[in-house]
ZANU-973735 format. One line per 3 residues: number of its first residue (from 1); their letters; for each residue x, y, z of C-alpha. Coordinates in nm, 2 decimals. Example, Ala and Ser with C-alpha at 12.3 -4.5 7.8 and 13.67 -1.06 7.14 Angstrom:
<sites>
1> as> 1.23 -0.45 0.78; 1.37 -0.11 0.71 $
</sites>
This chain:
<sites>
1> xxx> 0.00 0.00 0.00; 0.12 0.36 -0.05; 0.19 0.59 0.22 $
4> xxx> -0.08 0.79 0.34; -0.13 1.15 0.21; -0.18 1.29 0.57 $
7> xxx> -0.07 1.11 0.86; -0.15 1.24 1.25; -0.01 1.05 1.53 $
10> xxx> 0.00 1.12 1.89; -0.20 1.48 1.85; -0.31 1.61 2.17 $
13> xxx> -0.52 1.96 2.20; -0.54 2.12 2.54; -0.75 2.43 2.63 $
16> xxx> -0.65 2.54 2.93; -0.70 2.22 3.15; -0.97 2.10 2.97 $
19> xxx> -0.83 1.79 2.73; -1.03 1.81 2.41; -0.76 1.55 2.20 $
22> xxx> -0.60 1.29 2.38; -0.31 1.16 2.15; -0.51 1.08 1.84 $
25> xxx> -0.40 0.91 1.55; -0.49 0.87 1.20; -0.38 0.79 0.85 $
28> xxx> -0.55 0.88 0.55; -0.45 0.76 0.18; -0.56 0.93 -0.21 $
31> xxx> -0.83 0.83 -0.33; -1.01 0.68 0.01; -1.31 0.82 0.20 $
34> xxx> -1.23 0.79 0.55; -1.49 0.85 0.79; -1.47 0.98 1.17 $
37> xxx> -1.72 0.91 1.34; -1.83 1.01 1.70; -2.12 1.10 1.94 $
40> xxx> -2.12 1.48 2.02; -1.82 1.63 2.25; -1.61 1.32 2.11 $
43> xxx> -1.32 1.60 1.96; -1.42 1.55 1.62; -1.44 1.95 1.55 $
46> xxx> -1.10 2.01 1.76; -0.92 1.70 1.52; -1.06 1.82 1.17 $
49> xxx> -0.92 2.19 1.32; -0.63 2.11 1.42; -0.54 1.93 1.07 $
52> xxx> -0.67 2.25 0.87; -0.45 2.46 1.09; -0.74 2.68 1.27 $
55> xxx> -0.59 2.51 1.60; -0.17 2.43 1.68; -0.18 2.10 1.83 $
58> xxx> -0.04 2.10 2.20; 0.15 1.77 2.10; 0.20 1.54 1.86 $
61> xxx> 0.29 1.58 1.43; 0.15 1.61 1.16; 0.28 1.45 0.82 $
64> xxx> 0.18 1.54 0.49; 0.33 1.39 0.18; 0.60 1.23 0.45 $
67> xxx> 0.70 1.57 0.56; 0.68 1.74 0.89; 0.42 2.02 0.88 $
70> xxx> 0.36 2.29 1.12; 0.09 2.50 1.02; 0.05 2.87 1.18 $
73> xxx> -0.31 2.91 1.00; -0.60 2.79 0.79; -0.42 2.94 0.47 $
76> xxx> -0.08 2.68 0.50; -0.30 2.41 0.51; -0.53 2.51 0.17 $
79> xxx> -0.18 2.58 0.04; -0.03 2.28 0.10; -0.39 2.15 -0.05 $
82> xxx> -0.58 2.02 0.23; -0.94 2.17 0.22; -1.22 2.19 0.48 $
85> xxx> -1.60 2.23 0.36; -1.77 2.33 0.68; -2.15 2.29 0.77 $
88> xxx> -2.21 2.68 0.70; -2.04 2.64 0.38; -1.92 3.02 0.35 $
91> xxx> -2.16 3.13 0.08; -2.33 3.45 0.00; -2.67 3.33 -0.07 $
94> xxx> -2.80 3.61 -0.29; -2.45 3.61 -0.50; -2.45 3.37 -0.81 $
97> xxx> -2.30 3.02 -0.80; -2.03 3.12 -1.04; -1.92 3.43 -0.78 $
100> xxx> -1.98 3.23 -0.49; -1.73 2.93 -0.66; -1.47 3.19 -0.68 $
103> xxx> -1.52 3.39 -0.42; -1.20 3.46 -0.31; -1.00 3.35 -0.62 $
106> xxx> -1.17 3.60 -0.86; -1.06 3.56 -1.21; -0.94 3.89 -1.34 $
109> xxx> -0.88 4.01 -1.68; -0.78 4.36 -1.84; -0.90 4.58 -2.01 $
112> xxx> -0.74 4.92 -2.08; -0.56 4.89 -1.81; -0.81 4.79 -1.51 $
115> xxx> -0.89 4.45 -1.38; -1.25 4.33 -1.39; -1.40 4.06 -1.25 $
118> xxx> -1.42 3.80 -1.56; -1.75 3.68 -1.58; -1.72 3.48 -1.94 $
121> xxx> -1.44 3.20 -1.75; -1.59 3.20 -1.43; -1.92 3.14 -1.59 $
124> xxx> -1.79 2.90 -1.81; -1.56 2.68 -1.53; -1.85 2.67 -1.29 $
127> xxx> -2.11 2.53 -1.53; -1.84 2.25 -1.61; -1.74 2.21 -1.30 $
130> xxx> -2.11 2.15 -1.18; -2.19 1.94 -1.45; -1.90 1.71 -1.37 $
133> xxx> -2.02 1.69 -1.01; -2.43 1.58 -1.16; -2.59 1.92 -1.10 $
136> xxx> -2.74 2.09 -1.38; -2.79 2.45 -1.30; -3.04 2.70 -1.46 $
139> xxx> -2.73 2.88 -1.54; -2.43 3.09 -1.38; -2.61 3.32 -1.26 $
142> xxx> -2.82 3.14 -1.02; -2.86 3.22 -0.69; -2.64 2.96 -0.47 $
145> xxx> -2.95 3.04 -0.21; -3.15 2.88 -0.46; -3.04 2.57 -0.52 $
148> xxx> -3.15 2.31 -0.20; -2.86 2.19 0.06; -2.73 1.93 -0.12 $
151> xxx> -2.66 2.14 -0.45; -2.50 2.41 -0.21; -2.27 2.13 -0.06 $
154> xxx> -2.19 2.01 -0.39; -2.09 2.36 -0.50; -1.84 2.39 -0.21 $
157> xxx> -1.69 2.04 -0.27; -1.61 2.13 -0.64; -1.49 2.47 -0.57 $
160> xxx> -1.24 2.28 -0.30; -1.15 1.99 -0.57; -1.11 2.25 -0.86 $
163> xxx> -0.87 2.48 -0.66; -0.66 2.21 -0.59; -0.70 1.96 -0.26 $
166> xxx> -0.55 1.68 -0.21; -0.74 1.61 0.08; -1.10 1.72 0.13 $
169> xxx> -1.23 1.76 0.49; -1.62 1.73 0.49; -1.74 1.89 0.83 $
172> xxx> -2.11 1.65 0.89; -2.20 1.75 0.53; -2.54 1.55 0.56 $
175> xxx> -2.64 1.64 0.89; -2.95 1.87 0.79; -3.04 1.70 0.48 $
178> xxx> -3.29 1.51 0.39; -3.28 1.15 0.19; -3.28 1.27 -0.16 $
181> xxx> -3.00 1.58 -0.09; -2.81 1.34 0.15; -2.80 1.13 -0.17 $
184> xxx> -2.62 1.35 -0.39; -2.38 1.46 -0.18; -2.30 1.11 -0.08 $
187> xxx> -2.25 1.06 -0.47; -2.08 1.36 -0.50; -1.81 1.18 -0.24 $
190> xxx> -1.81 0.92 -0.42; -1.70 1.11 -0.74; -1.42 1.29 -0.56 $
193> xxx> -1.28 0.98 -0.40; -1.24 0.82 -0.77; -1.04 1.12 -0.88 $
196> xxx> -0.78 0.99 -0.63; -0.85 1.27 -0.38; -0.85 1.16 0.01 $
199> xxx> -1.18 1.25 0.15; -1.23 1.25 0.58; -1.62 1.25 0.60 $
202> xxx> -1.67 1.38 0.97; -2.03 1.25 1.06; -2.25 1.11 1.34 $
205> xxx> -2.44 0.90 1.08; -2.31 0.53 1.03; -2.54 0.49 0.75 $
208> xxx> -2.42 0.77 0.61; -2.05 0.64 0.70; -2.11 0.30 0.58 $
211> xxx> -2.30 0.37 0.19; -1.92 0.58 0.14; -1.65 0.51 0.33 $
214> xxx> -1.32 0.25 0.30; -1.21 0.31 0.64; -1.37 0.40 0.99 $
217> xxx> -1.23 0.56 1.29; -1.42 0.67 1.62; -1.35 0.87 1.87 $
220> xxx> -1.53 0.93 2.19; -1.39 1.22 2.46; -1.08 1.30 2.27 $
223> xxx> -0.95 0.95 2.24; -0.97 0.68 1.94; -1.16 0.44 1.98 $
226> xxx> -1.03 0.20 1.69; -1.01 0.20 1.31; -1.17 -0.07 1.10 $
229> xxx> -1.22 -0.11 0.71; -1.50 -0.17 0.50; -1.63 -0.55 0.50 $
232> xxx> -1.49 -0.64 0.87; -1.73 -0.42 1.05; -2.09 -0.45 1.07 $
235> xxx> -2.32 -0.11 1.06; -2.44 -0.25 1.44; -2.04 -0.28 1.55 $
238> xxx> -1.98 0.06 1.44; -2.29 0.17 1.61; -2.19 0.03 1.91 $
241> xxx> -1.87 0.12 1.94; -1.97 0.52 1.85; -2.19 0.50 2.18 $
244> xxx> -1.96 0.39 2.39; -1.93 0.02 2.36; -1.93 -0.17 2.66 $
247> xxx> -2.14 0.12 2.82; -2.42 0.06 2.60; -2.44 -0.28 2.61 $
250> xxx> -2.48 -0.25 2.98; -2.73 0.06 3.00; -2.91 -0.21 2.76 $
253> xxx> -2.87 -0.44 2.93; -3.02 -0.21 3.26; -3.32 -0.08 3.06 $
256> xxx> -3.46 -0.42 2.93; -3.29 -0.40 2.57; -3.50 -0.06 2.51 $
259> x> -3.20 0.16 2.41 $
</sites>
């Protein structure tokens, strides 16, 4: 197997004495979706933070490509092309999809010596781009508040793959979606991950985990719990272990088999 694209071992985030990251590690290979799962307060937000660079770990390294990386801010990591789509997606809802995709990489051209915004190869890339991804829009000029929360996602996922990532951090992308929308983005996922792009799908849903990912790790109160891969884990194992394992078989076992 080759070595894996990111690689975190031993991280541990302190903030002031409470202990949100425990020594957490985790390796994640091109062209893999691997999922991290965990109940609420399990550190998945602090992890996915720290690897993006919005937090310094407080121990522990970080590898990517086999090198030692130390990132001071959010921008080393895009640089270095790790990319994080995050539940609120940073959109402008009444700005089009094709100013929304580059929204912060406007495409400029010239013309008698000023720089305009230019709307012709912007409009052109996000249509393509979109199209590749399964979402037919009305046109470039759409509304990104418009489209439902599963085109919006997708729209953010493409504008991450297009600009470059190597590895694309999805921050509970499905959490408010319902089944149709949680569908595309799942496919959309899906798409990315062929491309040869590692994906870490943080969510709380193991059916969501399970119709995607290749590998599983869970953490619960800063610590990992385990990693497993697809085919030797059973949707019931990995929802066991994400509630605490032993602890819910015995609160089961307390409440008559109820929980």
């Amino acid at each position: 197997m080759a070595d894996p694209i990111i690689r975190m071992v031993d991280i541990e985030k302190h903030f002031g004495s409470v202990i949100a990251l425990a020594g957490v590690t985790l390796e994640v290979f091109s062209g893999e979706c691997h999922c991290l799962l965990g109940d609420n307060g399990a550190g998945k937000s602090t992890f996915i933070k720290t690897m993006s660079g919005v937090h310094k770990p407080t121990a522990g390294e970080i590898f990517f490509e086999g090198k030692i990386m130390n990132f001071v801010n959010p921008r080393d990591a895009i640089n270095a092309g790790i990319a994080t789509v995050y539940q609120d997606l940073a959109m402008i809802p009444l700005m089009s999809v094709s100013r929304n995709f580059f929204m912060g990489n406007e495409p400029l051209k010239r013309i008698a010596g000023i720089s305009f915004f230019d709307h012709q190869f912007a409009n052109r890339v996000t249509m393509e781009e979109m199209r590749k991804m399964g979402i037919n829009l009305r046109g470039p000029d759409q509304a990104v508040g418009t489209l439902s929360g599963g085109e919006r996602q997708t729209v953010a996922i493409s504008r991450a793959v297009y600009f470059g990532a190597k590895v694309l951090i999805l921050d509970e992308p499905t959490s408010a979606l319902g089944v149709r929308q949680t569908a595309n983005v799942l496919a959309t996922i899906d798409k990315v991950r062929k491309q040869g792009i590692a994906v870490v799908f943080i969510t709380h849903n193991v059916r969501h985990a399970m119709a995607v990912g290749d590998r599983f790790t869970v953490l619960n109160r800063g610590k990992t719990l385990g990693t497993a891969e697809r085919g030797k884990i059973t949707p019931e194992e990995l929802q066991d272990l994400m509630a605490g394992g032993q602890e819910m078989v015995e609160l089961e076992g307390s409440l008559g088999g109820t929980v």
